[in-house]
ROKEFI-948414 format. One record per residue (C-alpha): residue number from 1; x, y, z. Coordinates in pm, whole numbers. Layout:
<recs>
+-----+--------+--------+--------+
! num !     xx !     yy !     zz !
+-----+--------+--------+--------+
! NUM !      X !      Y !      Z !
...
+-----+--------+--------+--------+
</recs>
This chain:
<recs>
+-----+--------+--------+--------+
! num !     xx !     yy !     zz !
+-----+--------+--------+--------+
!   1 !      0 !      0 !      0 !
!   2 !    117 !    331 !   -110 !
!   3 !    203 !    577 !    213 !
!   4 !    253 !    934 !    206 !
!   5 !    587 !    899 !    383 !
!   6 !    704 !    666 !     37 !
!   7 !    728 !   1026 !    -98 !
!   8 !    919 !   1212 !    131 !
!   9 !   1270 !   1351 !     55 !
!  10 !   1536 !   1120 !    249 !
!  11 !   1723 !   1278 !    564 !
!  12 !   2013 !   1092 !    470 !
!  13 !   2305 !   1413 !    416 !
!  14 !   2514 !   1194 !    247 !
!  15 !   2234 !   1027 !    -36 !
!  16 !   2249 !   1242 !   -353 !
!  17 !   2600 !   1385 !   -296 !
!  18 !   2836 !   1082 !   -529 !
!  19 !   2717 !   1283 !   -865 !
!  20 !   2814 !   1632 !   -734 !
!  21 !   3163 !   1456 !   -625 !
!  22 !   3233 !   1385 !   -994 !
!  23 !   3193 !   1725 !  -1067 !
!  24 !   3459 !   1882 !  -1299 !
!  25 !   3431 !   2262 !  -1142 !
!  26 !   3717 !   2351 !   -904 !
!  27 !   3640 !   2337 !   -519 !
!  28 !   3804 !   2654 !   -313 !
!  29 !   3803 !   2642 !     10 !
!  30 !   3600 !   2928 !    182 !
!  31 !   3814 !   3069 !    406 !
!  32 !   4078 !   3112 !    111 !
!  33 !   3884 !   3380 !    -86 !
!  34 !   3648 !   3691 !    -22 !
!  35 !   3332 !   3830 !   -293 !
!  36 !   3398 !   4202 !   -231 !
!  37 !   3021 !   4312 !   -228 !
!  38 !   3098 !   4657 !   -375 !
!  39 !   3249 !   4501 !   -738 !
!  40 !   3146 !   4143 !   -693 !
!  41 !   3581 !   4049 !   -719 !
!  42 !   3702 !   3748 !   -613 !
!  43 !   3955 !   3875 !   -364 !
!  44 !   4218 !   3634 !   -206 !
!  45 !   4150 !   3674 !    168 !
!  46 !   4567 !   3716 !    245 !
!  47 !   4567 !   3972 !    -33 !
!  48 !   4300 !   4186 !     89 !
!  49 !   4442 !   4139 !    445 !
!  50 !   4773 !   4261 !    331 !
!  51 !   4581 !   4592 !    209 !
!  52 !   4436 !   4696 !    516 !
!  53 !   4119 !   4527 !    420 !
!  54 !   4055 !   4758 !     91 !
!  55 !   3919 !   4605 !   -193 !
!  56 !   4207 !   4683 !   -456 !
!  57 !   3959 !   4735 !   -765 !
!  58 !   3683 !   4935 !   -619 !
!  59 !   3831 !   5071 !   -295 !
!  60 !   3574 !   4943 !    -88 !
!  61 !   3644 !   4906 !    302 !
!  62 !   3539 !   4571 !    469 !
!  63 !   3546 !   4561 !    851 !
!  64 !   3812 !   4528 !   1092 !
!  65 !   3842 !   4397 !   1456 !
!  66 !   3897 !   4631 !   1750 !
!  67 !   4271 !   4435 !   1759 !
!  68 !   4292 !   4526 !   1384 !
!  69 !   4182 !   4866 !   1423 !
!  70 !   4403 !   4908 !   1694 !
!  71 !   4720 !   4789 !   1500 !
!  72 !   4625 !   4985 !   1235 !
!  73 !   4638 !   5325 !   1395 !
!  74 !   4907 !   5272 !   1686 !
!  75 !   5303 !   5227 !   1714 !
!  76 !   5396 !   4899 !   1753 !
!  77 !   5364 !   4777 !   2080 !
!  78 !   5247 !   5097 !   2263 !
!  79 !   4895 !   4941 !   2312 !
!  80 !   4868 !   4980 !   2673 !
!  81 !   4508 !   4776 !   2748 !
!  82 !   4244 !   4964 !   3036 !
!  83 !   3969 !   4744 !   3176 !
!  84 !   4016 !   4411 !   3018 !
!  85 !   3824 !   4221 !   3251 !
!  86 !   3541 !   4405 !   3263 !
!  87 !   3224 !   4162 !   3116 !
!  88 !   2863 !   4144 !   3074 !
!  89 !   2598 !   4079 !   3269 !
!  90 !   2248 !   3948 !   3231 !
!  91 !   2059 !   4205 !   3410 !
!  92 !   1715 !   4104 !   3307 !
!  93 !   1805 !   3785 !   3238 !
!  94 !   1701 !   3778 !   2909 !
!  95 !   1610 !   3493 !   2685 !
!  96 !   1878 !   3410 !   2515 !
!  97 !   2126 !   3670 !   2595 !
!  98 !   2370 !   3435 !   2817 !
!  99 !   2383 !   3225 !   2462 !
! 100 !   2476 !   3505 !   2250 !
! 101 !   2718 !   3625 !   2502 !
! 102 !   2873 !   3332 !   2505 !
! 103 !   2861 !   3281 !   2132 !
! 104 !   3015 !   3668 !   2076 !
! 105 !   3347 !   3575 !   2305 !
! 106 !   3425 !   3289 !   2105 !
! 107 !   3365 !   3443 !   1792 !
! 108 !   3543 !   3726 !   1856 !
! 109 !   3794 !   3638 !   2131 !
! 110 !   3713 !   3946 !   2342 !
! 111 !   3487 !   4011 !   2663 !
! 112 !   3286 !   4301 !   2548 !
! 113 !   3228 !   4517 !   2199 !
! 114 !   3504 !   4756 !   2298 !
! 115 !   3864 !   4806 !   2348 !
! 116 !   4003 !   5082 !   2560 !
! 117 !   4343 !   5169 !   2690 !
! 118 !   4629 !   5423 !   2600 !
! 119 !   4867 !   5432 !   2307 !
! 120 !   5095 !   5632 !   2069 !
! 121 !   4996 !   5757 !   1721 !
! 122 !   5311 !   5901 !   1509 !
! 123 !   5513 !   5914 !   1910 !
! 124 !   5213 !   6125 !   2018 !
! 125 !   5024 !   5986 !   2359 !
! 126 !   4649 !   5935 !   2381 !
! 127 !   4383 !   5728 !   2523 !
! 128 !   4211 !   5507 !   2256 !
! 129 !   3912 !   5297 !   2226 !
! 130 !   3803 !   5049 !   1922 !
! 131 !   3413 !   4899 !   1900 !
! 132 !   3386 !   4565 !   1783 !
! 133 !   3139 !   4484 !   1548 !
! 134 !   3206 !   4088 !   1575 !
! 135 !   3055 !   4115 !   1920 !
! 136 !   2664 !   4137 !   1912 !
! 137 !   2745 !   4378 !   1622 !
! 138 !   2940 !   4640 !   1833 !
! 139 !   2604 !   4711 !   2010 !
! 140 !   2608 !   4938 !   2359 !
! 141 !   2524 !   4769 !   2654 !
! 142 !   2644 !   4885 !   3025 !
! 143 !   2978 !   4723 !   3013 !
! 144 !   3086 !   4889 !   2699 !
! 145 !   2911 !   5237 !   2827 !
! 146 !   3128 !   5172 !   3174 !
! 147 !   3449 !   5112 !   2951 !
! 148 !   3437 !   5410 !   2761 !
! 149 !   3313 !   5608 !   3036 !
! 150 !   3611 !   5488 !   3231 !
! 151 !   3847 !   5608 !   2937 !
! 152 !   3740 !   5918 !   2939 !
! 153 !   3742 !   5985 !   3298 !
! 154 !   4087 !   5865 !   3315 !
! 155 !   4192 !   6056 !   3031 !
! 156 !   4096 !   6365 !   3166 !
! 157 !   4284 !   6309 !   3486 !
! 158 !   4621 !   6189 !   3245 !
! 159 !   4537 !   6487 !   3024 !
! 160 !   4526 !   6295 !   2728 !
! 161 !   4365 !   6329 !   2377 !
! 162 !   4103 !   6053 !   2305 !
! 163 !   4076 !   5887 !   1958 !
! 164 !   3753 !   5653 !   1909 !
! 165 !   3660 !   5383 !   1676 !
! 166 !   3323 !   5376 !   1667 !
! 167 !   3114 !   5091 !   1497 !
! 168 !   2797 !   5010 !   1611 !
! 169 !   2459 !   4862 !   1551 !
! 170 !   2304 !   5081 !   1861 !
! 171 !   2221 !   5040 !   2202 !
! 172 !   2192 !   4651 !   2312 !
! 173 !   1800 !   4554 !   2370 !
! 174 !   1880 !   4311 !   2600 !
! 175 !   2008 !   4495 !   2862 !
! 176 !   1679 !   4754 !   2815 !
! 177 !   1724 !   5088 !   3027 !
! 178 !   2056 !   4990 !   3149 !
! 179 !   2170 !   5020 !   2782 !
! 180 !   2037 !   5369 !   2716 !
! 181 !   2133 !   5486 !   3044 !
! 182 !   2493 !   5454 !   2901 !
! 183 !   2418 !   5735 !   2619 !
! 184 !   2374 !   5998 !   2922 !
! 185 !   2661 !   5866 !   3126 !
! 186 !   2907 !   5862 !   2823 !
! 187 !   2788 !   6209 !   2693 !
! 188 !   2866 !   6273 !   3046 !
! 189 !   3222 !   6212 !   3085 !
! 190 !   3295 !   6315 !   2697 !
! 191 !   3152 !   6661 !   2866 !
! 192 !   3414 !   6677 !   3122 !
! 193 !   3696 !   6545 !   2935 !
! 194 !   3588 !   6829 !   2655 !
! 195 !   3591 !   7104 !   2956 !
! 196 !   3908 !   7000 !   3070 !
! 197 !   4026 !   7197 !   2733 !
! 198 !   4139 !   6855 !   2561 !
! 199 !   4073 !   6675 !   2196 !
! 200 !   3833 !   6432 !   2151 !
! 201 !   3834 !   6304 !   1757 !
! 202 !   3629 !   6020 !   1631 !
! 203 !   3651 !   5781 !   1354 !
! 204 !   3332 !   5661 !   1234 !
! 205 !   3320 !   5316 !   1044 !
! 206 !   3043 !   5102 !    886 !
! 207 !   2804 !   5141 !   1008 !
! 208 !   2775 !   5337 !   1317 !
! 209 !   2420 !   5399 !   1441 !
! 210 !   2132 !   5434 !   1715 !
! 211 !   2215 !   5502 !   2016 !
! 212 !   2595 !   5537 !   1984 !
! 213 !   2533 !   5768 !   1693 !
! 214 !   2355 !   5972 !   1919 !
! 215 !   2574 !   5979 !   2208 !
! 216 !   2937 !   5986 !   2223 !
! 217 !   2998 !   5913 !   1805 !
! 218 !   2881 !   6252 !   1760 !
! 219 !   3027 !   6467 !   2032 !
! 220 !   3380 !   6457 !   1850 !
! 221 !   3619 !   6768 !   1827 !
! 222 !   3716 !   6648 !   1506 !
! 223 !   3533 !   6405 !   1327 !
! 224 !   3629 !   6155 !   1067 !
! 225 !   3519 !   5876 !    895 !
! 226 !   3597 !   5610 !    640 !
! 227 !   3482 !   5581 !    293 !
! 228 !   3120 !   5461 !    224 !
! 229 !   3071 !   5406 !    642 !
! 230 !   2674 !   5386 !    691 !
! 231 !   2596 !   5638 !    978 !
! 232 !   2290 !   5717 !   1050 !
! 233 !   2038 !   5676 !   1376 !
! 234 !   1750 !   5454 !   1209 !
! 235 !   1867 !   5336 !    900 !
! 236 !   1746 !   5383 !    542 !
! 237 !   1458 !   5115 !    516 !
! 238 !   1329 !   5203 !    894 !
! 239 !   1309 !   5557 !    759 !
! 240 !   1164 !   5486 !    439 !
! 241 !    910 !   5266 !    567 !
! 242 !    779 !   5527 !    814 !
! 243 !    774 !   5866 !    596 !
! 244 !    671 !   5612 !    284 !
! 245 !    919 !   5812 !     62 !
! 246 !   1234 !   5712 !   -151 !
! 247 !   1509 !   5850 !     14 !
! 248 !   1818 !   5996 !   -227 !
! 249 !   2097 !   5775 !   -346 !
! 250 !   2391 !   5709 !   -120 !
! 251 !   2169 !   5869 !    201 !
! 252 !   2358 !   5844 !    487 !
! 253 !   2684 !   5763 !    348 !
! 254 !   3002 !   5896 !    499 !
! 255 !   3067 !   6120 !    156 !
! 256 !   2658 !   6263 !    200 !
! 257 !   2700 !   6346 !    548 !
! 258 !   3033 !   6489 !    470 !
! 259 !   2838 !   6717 !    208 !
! 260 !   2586 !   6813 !    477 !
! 261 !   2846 !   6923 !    739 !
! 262 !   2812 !   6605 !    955 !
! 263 !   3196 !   6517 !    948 !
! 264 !   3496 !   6698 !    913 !
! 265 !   3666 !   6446 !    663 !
! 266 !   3675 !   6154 !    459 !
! 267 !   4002 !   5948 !    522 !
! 268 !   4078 !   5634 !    337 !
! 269 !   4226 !   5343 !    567 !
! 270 !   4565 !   5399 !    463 !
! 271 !   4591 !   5776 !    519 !
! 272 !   4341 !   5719 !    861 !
! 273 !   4708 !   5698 !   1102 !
! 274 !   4905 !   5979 !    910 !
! 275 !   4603 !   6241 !    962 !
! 276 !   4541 !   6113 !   1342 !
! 277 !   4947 !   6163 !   1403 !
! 278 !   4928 !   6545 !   1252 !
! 279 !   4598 !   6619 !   1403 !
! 280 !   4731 !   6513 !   1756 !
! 281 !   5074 !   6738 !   1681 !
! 282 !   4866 !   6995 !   1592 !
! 283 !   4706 !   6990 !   1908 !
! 284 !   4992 !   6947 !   2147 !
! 285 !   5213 !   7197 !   1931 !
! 286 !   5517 !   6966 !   1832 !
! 287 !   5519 !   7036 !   1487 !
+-----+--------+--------+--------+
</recs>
């Protein structure tokens, strides 16, 4: 007697694969090559490593780690780390959260979305701090709020310069109020470190929104940011869906907010350390 179940598709994973390994077509490993999403190039991942993460045909700039970031823009081996140890919490206890927590150390091989410490750009001393976007998407919970918080508190008593990474998704939805709390006590310290009389520039990179758009990413001295970096508080479809209008090409890129008086600069990844070293001369009068 003919069943239903006659005509169901096998769960065996390994029926149906013999024909596809006769296949002629070369197999590349994943991990060995990158589809830049800009030109649609097959980029060799050491390659496009070896140039600072820039796509070499269209110039397009893929996302580094906070580590990355970091050895991008400091001297070698002045990286002085603040407030490693600091890590999250499950305030609300969330469902879910503890997972994802867990999932964004291992992934990324750091406690929180943030870096902080002190370093030299070009010999000159600062306090620096790198988001993370391969934790929970750089989002803003307490502990990162309390990190950067920290750096700028301790900055202002060192009388240093601060130089931020910023990269960010917004504030973190699991944490709820505690999350947004951190937009007030951030703006907070940036405040004091700013009447203190010292520089505070920012580097925004793709994408930086929400909350950390509107708190700290903002309140910059100077303000720079990378070719084609999405910044924006909602982004393009959230806006479009709610005013129910087509918004103009490249809205909210890096280059449109340059044109609007947003930012203070465009800087390519390679020139990004060169212009940080003369902007914190400048500032400090060693030239």
């Amino acid at each position: 007697m003919l069943k239903k179940s006659n005509f169901k598709k096998s769960r065996n994973r390994l029926e149906g694969l013999a024909p596809d390994l006769q296949t002629d077509k070369p197999c590349i490993p994943q991990e060995l090559c990158t589809v830049c999403p800009g030109c649609k190039t097959m980029l060799f991942s050491h390659d496009l490593e070896e140039n600072q993460g820039i796509c070499p045909k269209c110039g397009r700039h893929f996302r580094l780690s906070a580590r990355q970031r970091l050895e991008l823009i400091c001297d070698e081996d002045s990286y002085e780390p603040w407030d490693e140890t600091l890590t999250p919490k499950d305030p609300l206890e969330f469902p879910g959260y503890g997972a994802k927590l867990k999932t964004s150390r291992l992934r990324s091989r750091e406690n929180e979305g943030v870096l902080t410490g002190k370093a030299l750009i070009h010999g000159s001393p600062c306090a620096v701090f790198a988001m993370d976007a391969g934790f929970m998407m750089g989002s803003m919970g307490s502990v990162v709020g309390e990190k950067i918080t920290r750096l700028f508190e301790r900055a202002t008593r060192e009388r240093l310069p601060v130089v931020g990474c910023t990269v960010s998704g917004g504030a973190r939805m699991q944490e709820g109020i505690y999350s947004l709390m951190q937009m007030a006590k951030t703006s907070g310290a940036v405040k004091l470190h700013s009447d203190a009389g010292l520089l505070y520039i920012t580097v925004l990179t793709d994408p930086t929104t929400g909350g950390v758009t509107a708190s700290f990413a903002m309140e910059g001295d100077i303000i720079l940011a990378e070719p084609g970096a999405l910044i924006a508080f909602a982004g393009p479809r959230v806006i479009e869906q709610t005013l129910r209008q087509k918004l103009p090409k490249g809205f909210q890129t890096a280059e449109f907010l340059l044109e609007k008086g947003f930012v203070d600069a465009v800087v390519p990844r390679d020139q990004l350390k060169d212009t940080l070293g003369r902007l914190l001369r400048l500032h400090t009068q060693e030239v």
